[in-house]
N, C-alpha and C positions, 0 to 999 in steps of 0.2 A: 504494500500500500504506500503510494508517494506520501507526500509533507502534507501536501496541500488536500488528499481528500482527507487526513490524519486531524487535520483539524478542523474538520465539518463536525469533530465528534466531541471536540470539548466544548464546553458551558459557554467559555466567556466570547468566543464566536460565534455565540448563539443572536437575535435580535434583542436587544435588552428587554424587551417587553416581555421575554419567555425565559429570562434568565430566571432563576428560584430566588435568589436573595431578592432581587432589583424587584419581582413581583411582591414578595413579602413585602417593602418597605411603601412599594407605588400603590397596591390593593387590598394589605391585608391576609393575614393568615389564612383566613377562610376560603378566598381562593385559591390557595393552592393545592394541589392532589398529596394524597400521603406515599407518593412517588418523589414530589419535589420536596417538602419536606424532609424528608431523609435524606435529599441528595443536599440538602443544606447541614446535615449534620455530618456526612461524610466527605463534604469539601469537594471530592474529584473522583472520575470513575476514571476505568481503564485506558491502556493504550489505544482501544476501537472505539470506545464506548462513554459515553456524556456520564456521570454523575445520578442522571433520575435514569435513564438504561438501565444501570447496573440495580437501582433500589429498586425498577421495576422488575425485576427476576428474583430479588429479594423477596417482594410480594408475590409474585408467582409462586412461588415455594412455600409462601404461607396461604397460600389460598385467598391472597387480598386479606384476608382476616388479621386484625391488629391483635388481636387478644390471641391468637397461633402465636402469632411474631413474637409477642410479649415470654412467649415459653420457650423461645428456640435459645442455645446455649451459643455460647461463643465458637467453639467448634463447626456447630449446624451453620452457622453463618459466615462461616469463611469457607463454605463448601460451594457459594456460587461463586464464581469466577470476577475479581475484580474487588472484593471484600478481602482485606487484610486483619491481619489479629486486632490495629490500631481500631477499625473499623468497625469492624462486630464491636470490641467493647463498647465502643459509644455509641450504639445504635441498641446494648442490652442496658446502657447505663440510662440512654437518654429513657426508652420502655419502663424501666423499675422506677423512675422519677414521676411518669405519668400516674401509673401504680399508687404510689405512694400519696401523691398529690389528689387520688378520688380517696383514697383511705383515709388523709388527713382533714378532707371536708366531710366525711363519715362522723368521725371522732368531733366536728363540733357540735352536731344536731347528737349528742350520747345519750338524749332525753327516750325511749324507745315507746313511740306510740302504736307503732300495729308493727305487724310482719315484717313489710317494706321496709320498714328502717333498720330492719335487723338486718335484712339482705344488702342492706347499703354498706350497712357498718362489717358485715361478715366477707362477701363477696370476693370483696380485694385480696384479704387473705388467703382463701382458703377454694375458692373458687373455681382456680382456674388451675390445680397442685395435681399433678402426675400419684398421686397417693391420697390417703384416708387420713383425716384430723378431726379431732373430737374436742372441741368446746364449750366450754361455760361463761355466760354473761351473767357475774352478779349485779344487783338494783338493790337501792334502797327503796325506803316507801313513795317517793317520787317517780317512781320507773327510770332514776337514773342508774346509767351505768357503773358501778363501783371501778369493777375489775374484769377486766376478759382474760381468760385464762385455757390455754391449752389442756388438758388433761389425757390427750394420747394422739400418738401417731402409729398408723402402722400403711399392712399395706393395702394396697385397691380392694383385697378381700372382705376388708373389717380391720376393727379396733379393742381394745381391750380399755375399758375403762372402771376406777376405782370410784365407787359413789363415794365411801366413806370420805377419803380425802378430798371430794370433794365438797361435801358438806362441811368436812372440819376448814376450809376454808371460807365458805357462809360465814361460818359464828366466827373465824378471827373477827370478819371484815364488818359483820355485824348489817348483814345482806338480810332483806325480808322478801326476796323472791330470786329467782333464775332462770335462765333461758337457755336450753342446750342447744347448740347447733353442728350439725359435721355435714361433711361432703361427699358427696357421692361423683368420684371421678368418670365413672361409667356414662352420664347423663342422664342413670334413669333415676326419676324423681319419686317413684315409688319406695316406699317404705318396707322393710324387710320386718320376719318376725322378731327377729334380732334389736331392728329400732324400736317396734312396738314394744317389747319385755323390757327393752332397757329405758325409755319411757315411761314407762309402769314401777321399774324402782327407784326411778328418782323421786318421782311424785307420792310415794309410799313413805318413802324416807324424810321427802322434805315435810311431810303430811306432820310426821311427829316432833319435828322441830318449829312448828307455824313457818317455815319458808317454803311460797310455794313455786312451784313449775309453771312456766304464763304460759311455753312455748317452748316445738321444739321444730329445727327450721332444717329441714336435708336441702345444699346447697349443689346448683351445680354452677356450669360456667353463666349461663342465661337467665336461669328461672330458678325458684327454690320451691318447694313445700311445705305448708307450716299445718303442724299438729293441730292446734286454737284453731286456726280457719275452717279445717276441713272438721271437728265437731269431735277430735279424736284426743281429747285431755278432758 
């Protein structure tokens, strides 16, 4: 390939109107594609290839889907052609920022009025995890949130969780209700006998301590299920 068609391919011989940055600054984040976007976080694509080229094979590889993307490791991402180690990281660092950034406006609304906010607040976590995690939201008598607290990881099959310890955690924190919630990586929102039994001894448990069980919320990456709503607490 000569010089001259070599440079048909980079950005900044592009019409400034189609440039990513020059569009960010002239129109606005919102128009531009989450192709150029990234090619503004990764500076420069290949020897053949523009900059949003190269992030649109990125995306091809995740199926367009940003919440894919958000899962892919550094490795998976130096697997298309023109992503460098520099590259992938800042393209899982800029992902876990965005992450973080819906989990942080989560945590200001910790007041928990219905399901929804539990899946706001839970989602980010545990949502989108290649495995099973099993959680507890304690509340005082305001339905705020005390503590969120992990109480088991395992794997895509199921989890093992300890009620006791988690009660004895209640009364440190001096919690008068909880919300359990886990994930089901599979995507199905169905409820196993397993959820249901174990359901049943939390709220057995919290029965004899007056802390009660409001909810119990199976998460997947889109939608969740809540115990309370469907009539089954």
């Amino acid at each position: 390939m000569d010089s001259q068609k070599s440079k048909a391919f980079t950005i900044k011989h592009w019409a400034e109107g189609d440039r990513p940055r020059e569009k960010l600054l002239q129109k606005g984040r919102e128009f531009l594609s989450d192709a150029e976007l990234l090619a503004i976080l990764i500076g420069s694509g290949s020897r053949n290839e523009s900059a949003v080229e190269v992030c649109k094979k990125v995306l091809f590889k995740a199926e367009d889907n940003l919440n894919e993307l958000g899962r892919f490791s550094v490795k998976q991402l130096m697997e298309v052609k023109g992503i460098g180690e520099a590259k992938a990281l800042t393209i899982v660092a800029a992902l876990e920022l965005g992450r973080r950034r819906r989990s942080s406006e989560a945590l200001e609304k910790k007041r928990i009025s219905s399901s929804a906010s539990v899946f706001e607040l839970m989602q980010p976590k545990i949502g989108e995890l290649p495995h099973e995690e099993f959680w507890i939201l304690y509340l005082n008598n305001s339905n705020k949130v005390i503590q969120e607290l992990p109480l088991s990881k395992g794997g895509i099959t199921g989890t093992l969780v300890d009620v006791r310890l988690a009660y004895k955690q209640a009364l440190n924190l001096g919690a008068t209700a909880t919300i359990l919630v886990h994930n089901h990586p599979s995507g199905n929102l169905n409820p196993s006998t397993a959820d249901k039994q174990l359901t049943q001894k939390f709220k057995t448990a919290g029965e004899s301590l007056d802390i009660k069980v409001l909810d119990h919320l199976i998460i997947t990456e889109k939608s969740y299920f809540s115990f309370a709503d469907e009539g089954l607490l």
